[in-house]
Structure formats: C-alpha cells, structure tokens
N, C-alpha and C positions, 0 to 999 in steps of 0.2 A: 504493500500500500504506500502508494507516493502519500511523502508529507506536505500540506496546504498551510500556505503565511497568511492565505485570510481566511481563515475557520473560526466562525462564530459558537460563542455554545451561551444558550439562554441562559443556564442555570446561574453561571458566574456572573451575565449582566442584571439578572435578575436582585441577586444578590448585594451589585455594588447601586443599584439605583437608587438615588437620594430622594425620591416625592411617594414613599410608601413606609407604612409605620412596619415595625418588627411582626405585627399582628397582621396587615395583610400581606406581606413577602410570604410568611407561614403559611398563608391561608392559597394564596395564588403557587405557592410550591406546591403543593398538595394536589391540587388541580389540576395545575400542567403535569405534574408528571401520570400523575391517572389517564389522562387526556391522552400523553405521548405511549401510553404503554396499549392502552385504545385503538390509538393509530397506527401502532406498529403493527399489532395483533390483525389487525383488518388490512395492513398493509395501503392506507391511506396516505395521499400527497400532503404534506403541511398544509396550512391555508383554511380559508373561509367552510369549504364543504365539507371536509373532515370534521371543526369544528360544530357544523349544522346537527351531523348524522350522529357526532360522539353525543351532543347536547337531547337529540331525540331518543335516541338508545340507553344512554348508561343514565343521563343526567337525570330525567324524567322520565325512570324506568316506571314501570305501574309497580304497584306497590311501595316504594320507596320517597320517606314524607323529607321533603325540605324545607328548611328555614326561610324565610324570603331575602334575612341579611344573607343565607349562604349563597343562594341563586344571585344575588347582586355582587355579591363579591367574585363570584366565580365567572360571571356575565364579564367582570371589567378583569378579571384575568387571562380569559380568551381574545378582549381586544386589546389590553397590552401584550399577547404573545403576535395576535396579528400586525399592530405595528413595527415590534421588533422585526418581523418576517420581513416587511415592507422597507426597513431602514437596511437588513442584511441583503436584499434586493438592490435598492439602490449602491450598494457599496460593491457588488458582484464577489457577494462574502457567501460561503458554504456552510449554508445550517443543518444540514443534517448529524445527525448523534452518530456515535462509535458503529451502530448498529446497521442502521443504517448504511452507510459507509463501507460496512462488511459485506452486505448483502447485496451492495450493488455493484462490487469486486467480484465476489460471487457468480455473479448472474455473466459479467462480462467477460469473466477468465472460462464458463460451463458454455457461454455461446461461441465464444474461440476456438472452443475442443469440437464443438458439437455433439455434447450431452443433451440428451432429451429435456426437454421442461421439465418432466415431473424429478428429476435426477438433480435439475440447478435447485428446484424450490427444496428437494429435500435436505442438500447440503447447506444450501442457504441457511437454512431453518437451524441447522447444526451449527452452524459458523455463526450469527448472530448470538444463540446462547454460550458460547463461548466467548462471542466479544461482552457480555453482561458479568459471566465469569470471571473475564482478564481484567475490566474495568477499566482501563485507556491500553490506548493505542500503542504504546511502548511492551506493556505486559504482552498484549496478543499478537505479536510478533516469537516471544518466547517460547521455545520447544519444551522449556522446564515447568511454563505454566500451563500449554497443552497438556502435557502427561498430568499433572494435578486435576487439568479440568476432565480426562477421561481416568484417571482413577478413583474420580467421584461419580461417575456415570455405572462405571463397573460395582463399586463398592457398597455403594451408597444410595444407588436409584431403584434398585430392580428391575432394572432396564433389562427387558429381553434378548438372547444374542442377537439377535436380527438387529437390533436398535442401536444394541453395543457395536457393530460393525460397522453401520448408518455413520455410527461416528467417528470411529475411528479413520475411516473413508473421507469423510467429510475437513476433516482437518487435516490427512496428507495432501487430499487436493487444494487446502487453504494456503501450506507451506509450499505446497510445488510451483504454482501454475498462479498465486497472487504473490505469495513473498518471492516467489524466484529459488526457493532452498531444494538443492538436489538430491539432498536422499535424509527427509526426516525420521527419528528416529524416537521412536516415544516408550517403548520398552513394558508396555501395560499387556500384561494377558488377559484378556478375553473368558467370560462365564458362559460356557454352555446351561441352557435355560429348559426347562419341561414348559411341552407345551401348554397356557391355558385351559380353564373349563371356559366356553363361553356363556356371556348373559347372553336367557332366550327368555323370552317373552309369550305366556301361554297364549289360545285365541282370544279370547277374556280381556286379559290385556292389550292386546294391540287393537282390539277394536275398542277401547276407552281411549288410549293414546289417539287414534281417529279421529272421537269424537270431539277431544279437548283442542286439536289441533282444526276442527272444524268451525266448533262455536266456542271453544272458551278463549280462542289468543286472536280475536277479532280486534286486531288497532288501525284498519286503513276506513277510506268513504267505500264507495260505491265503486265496482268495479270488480279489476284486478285483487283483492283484499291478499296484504301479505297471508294472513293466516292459512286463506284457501289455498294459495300456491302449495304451502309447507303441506298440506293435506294430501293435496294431489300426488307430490312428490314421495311422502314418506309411503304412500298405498304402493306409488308405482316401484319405488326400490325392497317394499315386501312384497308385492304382487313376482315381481322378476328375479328378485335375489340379486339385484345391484349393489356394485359399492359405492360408496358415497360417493365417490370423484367420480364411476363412472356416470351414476345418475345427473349431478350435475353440468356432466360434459356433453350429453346429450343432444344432438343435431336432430330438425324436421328429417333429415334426408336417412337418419336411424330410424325411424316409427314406420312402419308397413302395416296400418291397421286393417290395409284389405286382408293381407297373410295375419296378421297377427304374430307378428314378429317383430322383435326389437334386437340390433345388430351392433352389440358391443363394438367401440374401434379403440385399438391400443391400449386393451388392459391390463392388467398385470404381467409383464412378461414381456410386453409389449404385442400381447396377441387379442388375435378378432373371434369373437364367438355369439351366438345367436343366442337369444332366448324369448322367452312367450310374452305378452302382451296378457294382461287379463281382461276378459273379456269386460266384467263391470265396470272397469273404466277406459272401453273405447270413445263412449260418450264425452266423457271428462277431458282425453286428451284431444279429440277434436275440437273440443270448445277453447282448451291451449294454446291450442296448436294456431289458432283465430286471432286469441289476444298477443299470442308470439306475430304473426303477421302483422297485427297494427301498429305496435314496435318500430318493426322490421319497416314497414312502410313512413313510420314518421323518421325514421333515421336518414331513409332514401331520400327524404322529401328536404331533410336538413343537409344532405350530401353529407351527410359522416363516413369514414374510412371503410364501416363494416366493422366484422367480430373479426376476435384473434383466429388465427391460422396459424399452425406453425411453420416453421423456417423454410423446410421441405418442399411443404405441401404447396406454400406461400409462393413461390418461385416457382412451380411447377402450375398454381393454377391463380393467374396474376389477380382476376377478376372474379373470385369464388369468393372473396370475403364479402361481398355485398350484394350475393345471392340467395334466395329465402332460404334454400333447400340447404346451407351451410351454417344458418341461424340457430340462432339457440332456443331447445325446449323451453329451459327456461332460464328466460334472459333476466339480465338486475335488469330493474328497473332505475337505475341510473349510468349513464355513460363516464369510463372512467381511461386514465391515460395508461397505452400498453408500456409497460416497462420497457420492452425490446425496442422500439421506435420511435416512441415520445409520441405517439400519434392517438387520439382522443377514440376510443370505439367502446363497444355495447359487449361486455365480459357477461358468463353468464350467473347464476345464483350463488351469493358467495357460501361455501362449503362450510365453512367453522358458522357463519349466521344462522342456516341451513338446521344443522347442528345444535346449535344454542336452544332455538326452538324447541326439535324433538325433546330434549332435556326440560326445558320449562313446562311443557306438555305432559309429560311424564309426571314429574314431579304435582302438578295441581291435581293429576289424574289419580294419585296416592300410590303412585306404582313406587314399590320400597326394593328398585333394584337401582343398577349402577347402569343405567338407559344411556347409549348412546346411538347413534343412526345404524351402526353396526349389528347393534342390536337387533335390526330388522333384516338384515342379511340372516343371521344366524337361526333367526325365526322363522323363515321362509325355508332354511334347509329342513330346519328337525322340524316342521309339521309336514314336508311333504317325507322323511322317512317315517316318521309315525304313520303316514296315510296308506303307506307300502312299495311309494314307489322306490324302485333301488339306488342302489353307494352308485352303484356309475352312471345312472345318467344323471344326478344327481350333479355330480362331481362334473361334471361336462356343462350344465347348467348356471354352477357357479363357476366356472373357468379355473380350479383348481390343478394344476400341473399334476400332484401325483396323489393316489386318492390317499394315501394316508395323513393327508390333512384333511380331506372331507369324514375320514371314520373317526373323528374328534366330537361328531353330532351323537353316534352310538352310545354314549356316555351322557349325551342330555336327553335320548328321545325317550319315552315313555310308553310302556306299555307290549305287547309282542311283537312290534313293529320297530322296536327300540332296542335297550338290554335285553328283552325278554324273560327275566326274572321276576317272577314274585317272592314278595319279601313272602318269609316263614310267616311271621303273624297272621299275614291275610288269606293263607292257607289256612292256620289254625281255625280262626275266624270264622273261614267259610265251613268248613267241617264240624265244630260247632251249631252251627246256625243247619247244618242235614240233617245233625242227630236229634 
C-alpha cells in the first residue's frame, strides 16, 4: 500500500475542533463511528445517501425509542461529518479509513490476477478485518502481526477449517500481490474442524417465518413493499434450495416458468445447475418479474449504464448490461456506484439486508433457533428427504460436489425417511398402550 501526504482521518479532526463542548465531541464520536461501521458493513460510498439509508435503518429502527436531544445531536453530527467530507473534497485529500483502503487494494490487486468477484469480496472481507486487527497502517504491513491476527482466528474463533484457510489465503494474497513480499511466511497451523449439525427449521416454522415476513415487517407505501420482496424471496430460496448469493444473483433470463425451471449460473464451484420452480409461486414471480421490468425501464429511460456484469462476460457481450433479460430478479431499489468502474448502475438485493430481515422475522415469529437464510436451504433438503425423495438427487439439487456433505441432513431428518430409528421409549410406549 503506497503511502498518501494528504490522508485525512475525521477522528483526529474531530477531536482537535474548537466550536464543540467535551459532551458533544463524545456524543458525535459515538455516532460516527456506528455510522462508519454501518457503512462499511453495507459497503456504502461516504456522503449524503449512506447517511439517509444509515438514519432510516439503524437510527429509527422500529422498536428502538430516542431522545429528541439525541436525534439532534446526532442530526448535526452527520452534517459536521458531511462538511468535513466536503472541505476533504475540496482539498483533493483521501478520507477513507484503514479499511477501506485495504479493500480497495484488495479489489485492484484480485482484478489484476483475474480472481472471480466472489474470491476479491471474500478476501477482501478477510483483509479488512485484519486491517481492524493491525489498527494502522504501519502494523498491517507486518508478517508478525498477520500470524497474531491468524492465530487468533485458529485459537480463538472457532472458525471452521474452510474459514481458517479463507484466511490464511487471504493474507498471503495481501503480502504478495498488495505489499509486493515474495514469499510470506506466517508459520500458524491450521485446525481441522467436524462438520456442523445444521439449523433446520420444521414446516410449522417456516410457514410462520412467511407469514411475519409477509404482514409483520411491512415498513414501505404502496407498491413494491420491502417486506413483500423478503417474502417472495425467502419462499423462492426454500421452494428451490438456493443459496443466499445465488438467490440474490438471480437474472429474468434464469426463470423459465413455462418449464418450471430455474438455472443456477456460477455456483459454488463455479458451476451451472438446474433446479425447480415451485409451482405456488409462478404467480408471485410473474408479478416480479413486472415490477423488475418497470425498474429496468425507468433506468433505460434515465440512460443509466445497466446492472453489473462481470469482466468476462462484460467484454464479450458489450451491450447485455442494459438488456431486460440480464436484469435482476431482484433489483435494490436504489442505484449504487460499481466498485470496478466508478460507473453508477442498479446492483441487485443487498444479501447481509436480505438477511437481516429473515433474522428479525424469525425472531418476532418466537422461532428460538439460530435462523439464518441458510436456514432455509437446509430446510428445503431435510423435508424433501423426510418426504423420501433420495441422497442423490437431492444432492444434484442443491449443487453439492460430493454427497457426503448432503448425508449431513440424515442426522436432522426425522422419522423413516431420516435416521430411521425409534427411540426405545416410544417402543415401550406403544406396546404398553397394545397391552
């Protein structure tokens, strides 16, 4: 990471600013750093709209009572950060944090290689908490403080091998290919890990999740209502057995509701596989697939760039980004700037948002498990082996490479169609109850 002679950082001018008593420096630290930690999380640009969406989301979460002096203190800490932004602007000074800064090395040293997106985000992701670990810029250069920060990952996290590798990956690529160091050396071994039980979710359950996700997390007018999207969405990633990313990556030109087919592209693995469509909601995505269209048509109308495409694809089909059939199932409903090009387009539903939902859903619905979207993948296997369909097409369904990670459901499913074991009691039980 080259060093910058005009890098701004709020906190320190925060700090020396003379027209704010001790009590609101306190009070507007507090703020911005929740704000920035907000922003980083959702991977938002500084500025006005971050600001809007942190203030409608976190600020004036439902549920959560504020003070009026808090909202007004916090109100003139967001526009003292947005003037700072504005005077670091005019100065052609570099405000972004440590993290920042990591991640967008990251993104340009994994586009140089020609690593997949989902391979930059993930080391990214890695490489940012590690610049939170180092704490400046001089530490996360250090091979002494990598090995600290991955023998806390090993030691200390519970972090799966998969994860533990994630990372350990992830920061030789930081030393190689951003610091320029040709053969780091971090000297941490590695925990081999048993696999998980997964949270599944009985039918009971998911059809409550449904319903909370239908009528209890209604915050938009008329229309589009975010809540209905979340609904549509978590039915169609149980109806199909999708994974988060793929559900939300989902293109019109994947849905074939004449076949009833939905046509995974580059999933785990980077491979293509087909799966079903449920028939109860062919209705539901046609009527999507309408508000994706009028979108798609007010973007055309604004001449915007189109949705992302990757590098590849991009270059091989110049004009596919601002084709419907390329569109997203489901789109944000706000347009946001692509990382790789600086160029402003329509990205589709943000995943961790996505997410968040299923979780607040859950949670109001009184489900007392550890509910995450995954959870509805995991649900969708072990009720169609309970039903009796078998391990392998099962496995072929969910895109599983070898099936001994789909026979990890045998161990949740219930009933003959599952372990196939009845406990002794409900032998004794029933032979009681003959005699």
């Amino acid at each position: 990471m080259s060093a910058s002679k005009n890098r701004w950082c709020w906190r320190r001018d925060l700090r020396d600013f003379r027209n704010l008593s001790e009590f609101d420096k306190n009070g507007f630290l507090m703020l911005l750093e929740w704000f920035e930690n907000f922003r980083l999380r959702y991977r938002l640009e500084a500025g006005r709209d971050a600001a809007r969406v942190f203030w409608e989301n976190d600020v004036l979460r439902d549920g959560c009572e504020r003070e009026p002096w808090q909202l007004d203190q916090w109100e003139a800490a967001l526009e003292w950060y947005q003037k700072w932004l504005d005077a670091c602007a005019e100065a052609a000074g570099d405000h972004r944090s440590l993290q920042e800064r990591l991640r967008a090395a990251a993104r340009s040293a994994g586009a140089r290689r020609g690593h997949a997106p989902k391979t930059i985000q993930i080391y990214g992701g890695w490489i940012v908490r590690y610049g939170t670990f180092a704490g400046d810029a001089r530490s996360v250069m250090k091979v002494e403080t990598a090995t600290r920060f991955l023998t806390s990952v090993v030691d200390d996290e519970d972090q799966a091998y998969s994860s533990q590798k994630q990372a350990l990956n992830a920061l030789a690529f930081f030393f190689k290919h951003v610091c320029g160091m040709e053969d780091p050396r971090f000297g941490v071994k590695l925990k081999k890990t048993e696999a998980r039980i997964p949270v599944v979710l009985s039918k009971e359950e998911v059809q409550a999740l449904f319903g909370e996700l239908e009528y209890g997390l209604q915050t938009g007018g008329p229309g589009d209502k975010p809540a209905n999207r979340y609904a549509l969405a978590a039915k169609l990633q149980y109806g199909a057995g999708l994974r988060r990313s793929e559900l939300v990556r989902l293109r019109i030109k994947d849905i074939d509701l004449a076949r009833g087919s939905i046509t995974i592209r580059s999933g785990k693995g980077d491979k293509d596989r087909v799966t079903m469509v449920p028939k109860n909601l062919k209705q539901d995505l046609t009527n999507q697939i309408e508000i994706a269209r009028a979108l798609w048509q007010k973007d055309r109308t604004a001449h915007l760039a189109g949705v992302h495409i990757p590098g590849a694809l991009r270059r091989k089909f110049s004009k596919a980004s601002e084709t419907f059939e390329w569109f997203w199932l489901f789109p944000a409903l706000r347009t946001s700037t692509d990382p790789e090009d600086g160029v402003k387009k329509r990205y589709h539903l943000h995943a961790q948002v996505y997410n968040e939902a299923i979780k607040r859903a859950a949670s109001k619905a009184g489900i007392e498990k550890r509910v995450t979207t995954h959870a509805l993948r995991h649900s969708f296997a072990t009720h169609l082996l309970e039903s009796g369909l078998d391990l392998r097409t099962i496995q072929e369904l969910l895109g599983h490479e070898d099936i001994t990670t789909t026979e990890i459901y045998l161990h949740v499913a219930m009933g003959s169609k599952g372990l196939g074991v009845e406990s002794p009691l409900d032998a004794m039980m029933a032979e009681s109850v003959e005699v």
